[in-house]
LOKOLNU-79136 format. One line per field, with one value per residue: x, y, z of N, C-alpha, C, CB in turn. Coordinates in steps of 0.05 Angstrom, whole numbers, plus 32768, in hexadecimal, padded with zeros to 4 digits. Glycine has a CB too. Example, Ala and Ser with C-alpha at 12.3 -4.5 7.8 and 13.67 -1.06 7.14 Angstrom:
# LOKOLNU-79136
n_u	c(8108|8101)
n_v	c(7F8E|7FD3)
n_w	c(809C|808E)
ca_u	c(80F6|8111)
ca_v	c(7FA6|7FEB)
ca_w	c(809C|808F)
c_u	c(8108|8102)
c_v	c(7FBE|8001)
c_w	c(809C|809D)
cb_u	c(80E2|811A)
cb_v	c(7FA7|7FF4)
cb_w	c(80B5|8072)
# end
This chain:
# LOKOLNU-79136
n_u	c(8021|7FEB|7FA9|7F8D|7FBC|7FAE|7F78|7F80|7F9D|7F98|7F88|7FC0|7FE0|7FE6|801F|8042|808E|80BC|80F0|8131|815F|818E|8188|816C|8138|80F4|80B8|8073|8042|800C|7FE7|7FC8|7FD7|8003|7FFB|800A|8040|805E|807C|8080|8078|80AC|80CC|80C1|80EB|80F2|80C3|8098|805A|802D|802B|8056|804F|8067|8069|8061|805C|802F|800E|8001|8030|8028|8000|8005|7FFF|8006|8002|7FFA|8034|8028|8007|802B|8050|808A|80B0|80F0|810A|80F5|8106|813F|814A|813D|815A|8190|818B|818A|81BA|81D7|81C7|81B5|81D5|81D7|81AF|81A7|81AD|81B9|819A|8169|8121|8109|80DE|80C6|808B|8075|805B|805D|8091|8097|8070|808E|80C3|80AC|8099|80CC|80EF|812A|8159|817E)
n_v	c(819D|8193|819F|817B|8144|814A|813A|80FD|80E2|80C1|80B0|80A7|8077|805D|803D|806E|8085|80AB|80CF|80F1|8124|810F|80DA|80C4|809C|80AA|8095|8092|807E|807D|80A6|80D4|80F1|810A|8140|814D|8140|8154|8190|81B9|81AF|81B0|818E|815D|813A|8109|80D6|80AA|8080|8048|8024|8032|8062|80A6|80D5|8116|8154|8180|81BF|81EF|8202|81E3|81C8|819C|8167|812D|8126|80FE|80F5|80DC|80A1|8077|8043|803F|801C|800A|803D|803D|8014|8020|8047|8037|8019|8034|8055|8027|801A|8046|8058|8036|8025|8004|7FD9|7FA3|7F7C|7FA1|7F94|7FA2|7F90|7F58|7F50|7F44|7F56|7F96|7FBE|7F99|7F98|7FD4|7FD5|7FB3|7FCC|7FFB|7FE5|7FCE|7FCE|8000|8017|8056)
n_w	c(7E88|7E53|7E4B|7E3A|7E43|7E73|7E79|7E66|7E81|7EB8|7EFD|7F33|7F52|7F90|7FAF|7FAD|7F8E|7FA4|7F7F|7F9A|7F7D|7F86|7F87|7FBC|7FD5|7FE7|7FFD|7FF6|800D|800F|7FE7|7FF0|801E|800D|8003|8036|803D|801B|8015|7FDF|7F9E|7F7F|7F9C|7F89|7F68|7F46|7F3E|7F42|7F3C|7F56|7F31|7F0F|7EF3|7EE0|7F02|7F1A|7F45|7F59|7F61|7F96|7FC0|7FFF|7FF4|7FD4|7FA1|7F83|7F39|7F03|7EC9|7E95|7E84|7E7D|7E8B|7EA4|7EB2|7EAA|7EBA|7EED|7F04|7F04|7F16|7F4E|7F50|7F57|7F8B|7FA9|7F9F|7FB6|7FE2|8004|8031|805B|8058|8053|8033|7FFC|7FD5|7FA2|7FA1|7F84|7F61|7F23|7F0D|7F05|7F23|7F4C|7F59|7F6E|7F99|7FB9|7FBB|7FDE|8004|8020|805C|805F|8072|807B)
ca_u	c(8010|7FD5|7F8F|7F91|7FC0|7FA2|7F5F|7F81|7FA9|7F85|7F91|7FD5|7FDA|7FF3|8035|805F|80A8|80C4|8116|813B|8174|81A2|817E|8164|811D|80DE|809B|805D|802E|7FEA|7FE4|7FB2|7FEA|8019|8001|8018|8052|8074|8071|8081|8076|80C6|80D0|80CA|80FC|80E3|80A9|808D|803C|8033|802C|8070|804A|806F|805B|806B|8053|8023|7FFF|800E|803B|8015|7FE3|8017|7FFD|801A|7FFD|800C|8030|8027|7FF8|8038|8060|80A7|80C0|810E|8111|80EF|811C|8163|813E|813D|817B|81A2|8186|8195|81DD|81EC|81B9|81A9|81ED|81C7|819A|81B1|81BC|81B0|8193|8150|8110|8116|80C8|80B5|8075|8084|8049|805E|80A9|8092|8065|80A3|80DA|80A5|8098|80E7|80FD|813D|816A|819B)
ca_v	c(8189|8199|8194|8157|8136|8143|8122|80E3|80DB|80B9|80B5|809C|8060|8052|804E|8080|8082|80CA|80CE|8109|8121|8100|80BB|80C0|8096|80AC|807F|809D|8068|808F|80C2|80E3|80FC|811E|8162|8155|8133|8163|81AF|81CB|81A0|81AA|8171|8142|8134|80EC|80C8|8090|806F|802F|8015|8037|8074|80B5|80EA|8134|8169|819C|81C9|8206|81FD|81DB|81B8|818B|8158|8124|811D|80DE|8101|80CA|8088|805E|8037|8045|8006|8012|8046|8033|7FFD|8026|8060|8021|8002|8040|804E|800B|8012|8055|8062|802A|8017|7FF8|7FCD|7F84|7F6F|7FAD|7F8B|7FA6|7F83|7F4F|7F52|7F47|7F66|7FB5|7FC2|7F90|7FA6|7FE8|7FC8|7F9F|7FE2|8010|7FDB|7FC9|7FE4|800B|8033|805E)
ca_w	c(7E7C|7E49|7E59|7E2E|7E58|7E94|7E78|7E5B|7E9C|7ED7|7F19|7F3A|7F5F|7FA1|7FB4|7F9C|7F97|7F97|7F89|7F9A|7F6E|7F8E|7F85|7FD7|7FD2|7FFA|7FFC|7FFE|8010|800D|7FD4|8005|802B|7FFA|800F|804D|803A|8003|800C|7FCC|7F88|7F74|7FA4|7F7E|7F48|7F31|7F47|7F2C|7F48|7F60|7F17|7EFD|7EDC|7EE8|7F0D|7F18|7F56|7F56|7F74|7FA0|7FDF|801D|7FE4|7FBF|7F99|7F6D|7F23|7EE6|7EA9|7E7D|7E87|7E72|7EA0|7EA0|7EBF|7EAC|7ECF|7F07|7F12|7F00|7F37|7F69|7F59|7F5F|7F9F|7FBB|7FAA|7FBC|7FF5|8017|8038|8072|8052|805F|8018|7FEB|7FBB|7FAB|7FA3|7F5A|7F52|7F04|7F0A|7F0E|7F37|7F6E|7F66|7F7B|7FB0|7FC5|7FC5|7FE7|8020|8028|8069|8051|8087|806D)
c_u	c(7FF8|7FC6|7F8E|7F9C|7FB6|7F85|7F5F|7F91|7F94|7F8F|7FAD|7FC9|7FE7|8005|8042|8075|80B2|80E7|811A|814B|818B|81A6|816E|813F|8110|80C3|8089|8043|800A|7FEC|7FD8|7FC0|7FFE|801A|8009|8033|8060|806B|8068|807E|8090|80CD|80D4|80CF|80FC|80D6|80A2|806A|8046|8035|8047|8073|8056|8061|806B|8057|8048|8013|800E|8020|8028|8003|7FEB|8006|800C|8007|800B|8012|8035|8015|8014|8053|8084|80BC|80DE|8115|810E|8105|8139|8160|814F|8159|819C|81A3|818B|81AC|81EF|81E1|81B4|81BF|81E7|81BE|81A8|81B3|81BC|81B4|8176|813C|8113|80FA|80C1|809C|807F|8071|8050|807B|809E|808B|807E|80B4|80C4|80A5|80BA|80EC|8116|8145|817F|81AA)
c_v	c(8196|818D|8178|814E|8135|8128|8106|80D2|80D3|80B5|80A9|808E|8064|803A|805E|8084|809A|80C1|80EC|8116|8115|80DE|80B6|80B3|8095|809C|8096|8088|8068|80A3|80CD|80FE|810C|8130|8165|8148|813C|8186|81BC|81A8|81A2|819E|8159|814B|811D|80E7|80BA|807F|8058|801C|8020|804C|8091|80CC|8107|813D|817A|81A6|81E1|81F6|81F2|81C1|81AD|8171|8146|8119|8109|8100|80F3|80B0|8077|8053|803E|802E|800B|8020|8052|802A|8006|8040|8048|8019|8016|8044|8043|800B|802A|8060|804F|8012|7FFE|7FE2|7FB0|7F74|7F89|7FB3|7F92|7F91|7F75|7F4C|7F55|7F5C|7F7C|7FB2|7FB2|7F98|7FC0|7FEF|7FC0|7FB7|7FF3|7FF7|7FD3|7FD9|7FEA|801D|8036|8067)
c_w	c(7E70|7E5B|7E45|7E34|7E66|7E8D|7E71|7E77|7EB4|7EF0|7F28|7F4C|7F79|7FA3|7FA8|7FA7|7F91|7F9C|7F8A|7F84|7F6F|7F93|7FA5|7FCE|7FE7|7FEB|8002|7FF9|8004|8004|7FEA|8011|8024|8002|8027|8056|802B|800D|7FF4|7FB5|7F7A|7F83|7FA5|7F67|7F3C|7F45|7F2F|7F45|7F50|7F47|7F03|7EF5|7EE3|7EE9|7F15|7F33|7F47|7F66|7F80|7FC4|7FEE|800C|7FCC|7FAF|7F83|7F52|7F0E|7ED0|7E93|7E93|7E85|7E84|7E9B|7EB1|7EBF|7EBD|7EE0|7F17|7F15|7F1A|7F51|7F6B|7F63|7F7E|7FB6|7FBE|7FAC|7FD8|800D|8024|804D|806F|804C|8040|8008|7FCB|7FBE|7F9D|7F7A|7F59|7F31|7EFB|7F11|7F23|7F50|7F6F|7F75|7F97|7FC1|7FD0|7FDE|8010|802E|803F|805B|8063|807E|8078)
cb_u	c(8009|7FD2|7F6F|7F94|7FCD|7F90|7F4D|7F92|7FB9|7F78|7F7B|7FEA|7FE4|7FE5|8041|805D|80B6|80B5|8132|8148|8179|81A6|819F|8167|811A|80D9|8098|805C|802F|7FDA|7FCF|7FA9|7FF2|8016|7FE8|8007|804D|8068|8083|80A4|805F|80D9|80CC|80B7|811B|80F6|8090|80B7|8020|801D|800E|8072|802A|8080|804D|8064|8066|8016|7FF8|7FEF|8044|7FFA|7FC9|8032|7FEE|8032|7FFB|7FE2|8040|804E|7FDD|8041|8058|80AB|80BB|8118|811A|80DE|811E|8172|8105|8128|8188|81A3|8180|8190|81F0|81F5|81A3|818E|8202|81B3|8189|8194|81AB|81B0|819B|8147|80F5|8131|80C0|80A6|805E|8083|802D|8058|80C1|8086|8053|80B5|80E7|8082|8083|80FB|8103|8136|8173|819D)
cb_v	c(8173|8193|81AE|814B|8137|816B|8128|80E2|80F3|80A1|80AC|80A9|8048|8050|8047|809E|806C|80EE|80BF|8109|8130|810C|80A2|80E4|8081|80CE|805F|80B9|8065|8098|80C3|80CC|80EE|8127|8176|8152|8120|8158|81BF|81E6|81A9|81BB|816D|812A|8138|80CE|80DB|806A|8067|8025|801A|802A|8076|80B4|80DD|8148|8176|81A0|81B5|8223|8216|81FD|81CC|817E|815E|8109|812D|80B3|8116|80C0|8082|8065|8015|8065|7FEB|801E|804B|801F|7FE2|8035|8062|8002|7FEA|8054|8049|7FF0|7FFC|806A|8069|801F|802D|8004|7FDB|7F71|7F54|7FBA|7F6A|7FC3|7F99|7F28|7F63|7F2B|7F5F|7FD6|7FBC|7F6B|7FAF|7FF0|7FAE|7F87|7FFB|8022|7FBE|7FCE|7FDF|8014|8030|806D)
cb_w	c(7E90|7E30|7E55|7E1A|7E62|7EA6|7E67|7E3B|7EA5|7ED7|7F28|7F42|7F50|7FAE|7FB9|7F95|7F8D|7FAD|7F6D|7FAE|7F6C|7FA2|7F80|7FEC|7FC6|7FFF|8016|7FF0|802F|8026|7FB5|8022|8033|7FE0|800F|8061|8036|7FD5|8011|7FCD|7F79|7F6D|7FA6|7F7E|7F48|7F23|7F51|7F27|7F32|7F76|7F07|7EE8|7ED6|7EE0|7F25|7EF4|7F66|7F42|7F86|7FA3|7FEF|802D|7FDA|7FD1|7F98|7F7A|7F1B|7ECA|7EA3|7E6C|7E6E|7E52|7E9F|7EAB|7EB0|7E9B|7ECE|7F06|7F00|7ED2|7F3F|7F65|7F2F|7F50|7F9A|7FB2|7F92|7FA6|7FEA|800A|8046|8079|803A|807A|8005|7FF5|7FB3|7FA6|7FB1|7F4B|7F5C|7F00|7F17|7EF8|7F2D|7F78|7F4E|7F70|7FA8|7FAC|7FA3|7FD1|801E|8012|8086|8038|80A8|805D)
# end
């Protein structure tokens, strides 16, 4: 990311939804916590904020953080992240059907609070 990204970019929101490659979805409730919640910044292979906006790792090992690389919501695929997810991960999950929120920001709200045992 340029230095002109970085400066038009502002801060991520709480929750974040990190997927694996394999579609596996981790919550991270409290940005705060990342660095002690990701080692390395190739960790995460999608992420998306609590508002949709997608995010990327950085930083050195131990001192992970997660940065926006774009301001612009990516709702689609948010929701095609979630929905895969739900129907290949979350065998458990007593309907898995995930959260039908309209608003992205409270779907996100809605998936990150879902218990979900896989």
């Amino acid at each position: 990311m340029s230095n002109d990204q970085e400066r038009v970019c502002g801060e991520p929101r709480s929750p974040a939804l990190l997927f694996d490659a394999d579609g596996s979805l981790y919550v991270i409730h409290d940005l705060a916590l990342t660095d002690q919640l990701l080692e390395t910044p190739e960790e995460v292979h999608k992420a998306f904020d609590g508002l949709g906006r997608p995010l990327e790792g950085v930083g050195p090992a131990g001192d992970v953080t997660l940065r926006l690389t774009s301001e612009d919501p990516e709702g689609p695929k948010v929701r095609a992240s979630v929905a895969r997810y739900y129907s290949v991960h979350a065998s458990r999950h007593h309907t898995r059907i995930p959260p039908q929120e309209e608003d992205l920001a409270a779907f996100i709200l809605a998936v990150a609070n879902d218990e979900v045992i896989e």
